[in-house]
C-alpha positions in Angstrom: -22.2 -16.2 -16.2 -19.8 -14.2 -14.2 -21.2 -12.1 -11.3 -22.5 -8.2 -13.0 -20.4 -6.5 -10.2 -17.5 -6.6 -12.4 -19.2 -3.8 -14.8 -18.0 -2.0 -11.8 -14.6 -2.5 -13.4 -15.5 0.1 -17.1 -15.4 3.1 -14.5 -12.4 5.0 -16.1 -11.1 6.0 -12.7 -10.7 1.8 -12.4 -9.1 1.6 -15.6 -6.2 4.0 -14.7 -4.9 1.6 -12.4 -5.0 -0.8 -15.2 -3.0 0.8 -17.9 -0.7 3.5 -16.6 2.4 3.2 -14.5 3.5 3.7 -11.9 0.6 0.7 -11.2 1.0 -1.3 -14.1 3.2 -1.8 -17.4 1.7 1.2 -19.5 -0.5 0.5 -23.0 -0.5 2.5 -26.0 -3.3 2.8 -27.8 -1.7 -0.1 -30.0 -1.1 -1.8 -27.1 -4.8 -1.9 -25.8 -6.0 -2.3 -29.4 -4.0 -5.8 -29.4 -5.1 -6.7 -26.0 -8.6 -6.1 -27.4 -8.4 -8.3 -30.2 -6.6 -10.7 -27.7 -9.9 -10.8 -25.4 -12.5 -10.7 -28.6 -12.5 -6.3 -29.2 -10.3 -6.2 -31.8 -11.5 -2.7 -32.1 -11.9 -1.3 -28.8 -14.3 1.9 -28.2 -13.1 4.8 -27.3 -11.4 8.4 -28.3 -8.6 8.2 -25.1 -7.0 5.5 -23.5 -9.2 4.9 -20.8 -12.1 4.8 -22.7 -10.8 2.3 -24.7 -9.7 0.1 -21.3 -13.1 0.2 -20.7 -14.6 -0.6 -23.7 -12.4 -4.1 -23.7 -13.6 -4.5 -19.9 -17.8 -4.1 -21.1 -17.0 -6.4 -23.9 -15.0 -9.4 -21.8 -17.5 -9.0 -19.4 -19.9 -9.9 -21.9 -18.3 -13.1 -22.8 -17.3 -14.0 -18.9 -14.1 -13.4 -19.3 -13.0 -10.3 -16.8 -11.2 -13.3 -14.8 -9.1 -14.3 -17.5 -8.6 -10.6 -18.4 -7.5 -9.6 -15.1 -5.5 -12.9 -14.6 -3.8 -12.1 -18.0 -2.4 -8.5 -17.1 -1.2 -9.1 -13.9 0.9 -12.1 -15.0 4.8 -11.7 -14.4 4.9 -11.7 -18.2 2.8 -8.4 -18.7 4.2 -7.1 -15.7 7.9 -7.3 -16.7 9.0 -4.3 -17.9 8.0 -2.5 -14.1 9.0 -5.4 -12.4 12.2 -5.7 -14.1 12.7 -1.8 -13.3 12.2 -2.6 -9.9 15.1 -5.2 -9.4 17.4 -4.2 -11.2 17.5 -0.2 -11.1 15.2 0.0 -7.4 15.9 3.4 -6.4 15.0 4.8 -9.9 12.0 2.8 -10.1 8.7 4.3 -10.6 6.7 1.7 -8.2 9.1 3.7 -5.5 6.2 6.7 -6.2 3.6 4.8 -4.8 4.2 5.1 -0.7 5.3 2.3 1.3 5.8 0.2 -2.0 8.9 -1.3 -0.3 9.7 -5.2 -0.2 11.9 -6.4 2.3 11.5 -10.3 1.7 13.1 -10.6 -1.8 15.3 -13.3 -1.7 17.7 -12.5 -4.5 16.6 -15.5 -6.8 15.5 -13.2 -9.5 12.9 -16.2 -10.7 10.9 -16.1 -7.3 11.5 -12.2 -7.0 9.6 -11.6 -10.1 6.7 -13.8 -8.7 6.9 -11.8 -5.2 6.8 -8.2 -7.0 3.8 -9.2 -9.3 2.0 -10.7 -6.4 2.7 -7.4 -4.7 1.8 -5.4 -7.5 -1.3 -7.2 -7.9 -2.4 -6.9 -4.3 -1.7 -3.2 -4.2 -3.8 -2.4 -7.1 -6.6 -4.1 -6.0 -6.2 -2.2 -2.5 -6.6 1.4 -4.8 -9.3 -0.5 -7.0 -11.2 -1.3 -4.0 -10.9 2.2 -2.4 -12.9 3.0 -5.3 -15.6 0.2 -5.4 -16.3 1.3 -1.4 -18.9 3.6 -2.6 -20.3 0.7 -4.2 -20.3 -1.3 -1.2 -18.4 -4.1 -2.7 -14.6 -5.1 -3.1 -12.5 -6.9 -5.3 -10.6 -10.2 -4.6 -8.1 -12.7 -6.0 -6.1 -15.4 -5.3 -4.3 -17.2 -7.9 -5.9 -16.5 -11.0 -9.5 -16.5 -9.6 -10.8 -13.1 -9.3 -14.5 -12.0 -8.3 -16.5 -9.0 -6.7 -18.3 -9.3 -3.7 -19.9 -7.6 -0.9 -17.2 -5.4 0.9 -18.3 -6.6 4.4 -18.4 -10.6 3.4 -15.7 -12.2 5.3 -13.9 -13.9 2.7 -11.7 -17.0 3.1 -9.7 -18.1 0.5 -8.4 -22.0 -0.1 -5.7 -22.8 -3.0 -6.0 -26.1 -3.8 -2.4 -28.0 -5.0 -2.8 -28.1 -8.4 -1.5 -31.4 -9.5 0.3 -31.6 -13.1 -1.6 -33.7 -15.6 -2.1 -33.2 -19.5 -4.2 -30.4 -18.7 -1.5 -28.4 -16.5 1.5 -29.6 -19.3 -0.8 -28.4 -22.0 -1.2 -24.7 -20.3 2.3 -24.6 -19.7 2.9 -25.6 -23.1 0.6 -22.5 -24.3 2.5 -20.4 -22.5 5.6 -20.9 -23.2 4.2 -20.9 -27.2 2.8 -17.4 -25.9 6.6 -16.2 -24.7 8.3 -17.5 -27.4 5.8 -15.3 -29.7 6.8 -12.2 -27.3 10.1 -13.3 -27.7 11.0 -13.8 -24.2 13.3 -17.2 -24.6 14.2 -16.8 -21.2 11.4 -17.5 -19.3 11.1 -20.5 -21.3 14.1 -21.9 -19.8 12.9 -21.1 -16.4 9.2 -22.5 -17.7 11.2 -26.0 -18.6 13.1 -26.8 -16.0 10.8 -25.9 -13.3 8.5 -28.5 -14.8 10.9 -30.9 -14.9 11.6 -30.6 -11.4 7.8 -30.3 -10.2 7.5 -33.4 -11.9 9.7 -35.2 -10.4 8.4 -33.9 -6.6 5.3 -34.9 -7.7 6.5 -38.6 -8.7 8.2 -38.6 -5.4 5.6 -37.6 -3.0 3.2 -39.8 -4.8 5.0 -42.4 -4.3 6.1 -41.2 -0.2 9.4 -40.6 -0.9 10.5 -37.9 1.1 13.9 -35.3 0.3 14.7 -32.4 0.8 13.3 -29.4 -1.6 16.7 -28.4 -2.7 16.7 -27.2 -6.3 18.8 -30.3 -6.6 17.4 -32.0 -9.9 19.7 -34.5 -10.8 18.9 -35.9 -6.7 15.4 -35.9 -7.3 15.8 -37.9 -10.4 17.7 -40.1 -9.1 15.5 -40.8 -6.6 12.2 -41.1 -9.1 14.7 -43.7 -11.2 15.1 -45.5 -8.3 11.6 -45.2 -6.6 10.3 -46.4 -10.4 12.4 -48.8 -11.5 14.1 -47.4 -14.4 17.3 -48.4 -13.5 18.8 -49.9 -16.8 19.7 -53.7 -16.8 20.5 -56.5 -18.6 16.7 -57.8 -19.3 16.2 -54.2 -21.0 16.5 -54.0 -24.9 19.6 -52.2 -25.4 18.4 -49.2 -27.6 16.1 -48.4 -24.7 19.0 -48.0 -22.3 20.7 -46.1 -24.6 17.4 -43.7 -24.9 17.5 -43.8 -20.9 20.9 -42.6 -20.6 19.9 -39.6 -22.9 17.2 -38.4 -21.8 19.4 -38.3 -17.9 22.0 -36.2 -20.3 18.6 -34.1 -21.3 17.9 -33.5 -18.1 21.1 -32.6 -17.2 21.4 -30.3 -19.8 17.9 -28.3 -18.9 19.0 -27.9 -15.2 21.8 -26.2 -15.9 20.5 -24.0 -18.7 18.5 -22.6 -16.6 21.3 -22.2 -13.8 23.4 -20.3 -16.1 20.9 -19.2 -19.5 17.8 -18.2 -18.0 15.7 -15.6 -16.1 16.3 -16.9 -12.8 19.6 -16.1 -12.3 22.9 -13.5 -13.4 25.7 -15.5 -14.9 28.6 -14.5 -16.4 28.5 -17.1 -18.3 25.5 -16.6 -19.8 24.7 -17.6 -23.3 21.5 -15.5 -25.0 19.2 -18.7 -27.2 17.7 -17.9 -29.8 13.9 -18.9 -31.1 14.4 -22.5 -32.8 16.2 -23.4 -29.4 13.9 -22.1 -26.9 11.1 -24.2 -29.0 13.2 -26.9 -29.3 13.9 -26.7 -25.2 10.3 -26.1 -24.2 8.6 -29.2 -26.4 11.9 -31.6 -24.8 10.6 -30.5 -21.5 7.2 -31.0 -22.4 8.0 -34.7 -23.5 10.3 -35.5 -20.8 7.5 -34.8 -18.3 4.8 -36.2 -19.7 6.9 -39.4 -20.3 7.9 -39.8 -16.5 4.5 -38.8 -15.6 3.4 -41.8 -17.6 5.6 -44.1 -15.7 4.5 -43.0 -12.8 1.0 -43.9 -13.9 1.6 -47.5 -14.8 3.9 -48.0 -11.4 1.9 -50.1 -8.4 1.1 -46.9 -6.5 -0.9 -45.0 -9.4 -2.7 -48.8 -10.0 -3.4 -49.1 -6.9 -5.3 -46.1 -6.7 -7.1 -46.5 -9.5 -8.0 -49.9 -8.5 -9.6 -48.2 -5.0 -11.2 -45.9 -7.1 -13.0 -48.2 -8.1 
């Protein structure tokens, strides 16, 4: 069970900085309605907004879900529309209401922007929630997608452990690029596939104590997992498999630069809008491609080894 301070959240003067801008993407009634039936209240209490905000609050609590909740509307993908507002038309932007809302360390990748502005977002809520919960002598706090109330003078420090992609982290991935492909944003799922691809390939790499240099170069880090793994084609291989080798390398190819010229991350002029059937197609090849170097890397010496010491 999750800790009763977060009934704190139903207080409607909470919710507002849950549902209206300049905070927060704003929710219709429909919106909040499908949010309920998202969280398990498909019909959500209430004859306003706010009462309706906190109705879906009471009953996620219920379950123990407020973490998942929270986690869910302060993802980049629910904040888009303000953050998208506030990169590409600033000084019109209504986060500029809210003072000293201004962010100097964007970097002009517009993939890690987005990540920096929800962050910030996220952060400067909870700095207005928590002005509220002082009369309550407690205070809200995240980090990552772990959320929790606790007392406001407990001196909190917070660890993120590396979270190491396994079938558990593809399959979340996977569920949430099934999730933007419903919303029909195809491209984050470029973004989504490529940047897997190349986390896995980091993670093959540092496994294995190779180091290189964190260069958004994919086709060098593949080499180098080819190399470190010993999937370098030759002539005791069975020659279909070296033919399957060489495409998925053209795969791989092909996903890096989607996403250099088709995807969130970045303004092209070359740009090429995909549709539905490719954005699936793109996001289960990714899938696959990972999971099969990751299964490699699982029967190379290192990963044996370990297991072996394991015990």
């Amino acid at each position: 069970m999750e800790s009763e301070n977060f009934e704190l959240l139903e207080n409607t003067d909470v919710t507002t900085f849950l549902i209206d801008r300049p905070w927060i993407t704003y929710r219709s009634n429909a919106d909040l309605d499908s949010l309920g039936a998202r969280f398990g209240s498909p019909n959500p209490e209430g004859s306003n907004r706010l009462l309706k905000m906190s109705s879906i609050i009471k009953t996620t609590h219920a379950k123990s879900r407020t973490e998942s909740l929270l986690s869910f509307i302060f993802s980049p993908a629910e904040l888009r529309p303000v953050i998208t507002e506030y990169l590409t038309e600033r000084q019109f932007s209504q986060l500029n209401n809210i003072d000293d809302f201004i962010l100097d360390r964007l970097t002009g990748d517009n993939s890690k922007d987005i990540l920096i502005v929800a962050q910030a977002i996220k952060q400067r809520v909870i700095k207005e929630i928590n002005s509220i919960l002082l009369y309550s002598n407690v205070k809200l706090i995240s980090s990552d997608n772990s959320w929790d109330i606790v007392p406001e003078d407990e001196e909190i420090t917070i660890t993120v452990p590396i979270q190491r992609i396994n079938e558990g982290y593809i399959s979340n991935l996977l569920t949430q690029g099934l999730n933007d492909l419903e919303d029909g944003d195809f491209d984050s799922i470029v973004t989504k596939s490529r940047t897997l691809i190349e986390e896995v390939f980091l993670q093959i790499l540092a496994d294995n104590d190779v180091e290189c240099k964190r260069n958004g170069n994919i086709n060098q880090y593949r080499n180098l997992v080819v190399e470190k793994l010993g999937m370098r084609p030759s002539q005791e291989w069975n020659p279909r498999i070296t033919k399957m080798i060489g495409h998925l390398n053209g795969i791989t190819d092909l996903i890096a630069e989607m996403r250099n010229k088709d995807s969130d991350a970045h303004a092209s002029s070359e740009r090429v809008k995909i549709q539905a059937a490719e954005a699936e197609l793109l996001l289960n090849t990714s899938v696959s491609l990972a999971t099969y170097y990751l299964r490699i890397n699982d029967r190379h010496p290192w990963c044996q080894t370990k297991k072996t010491n394991k015990g």
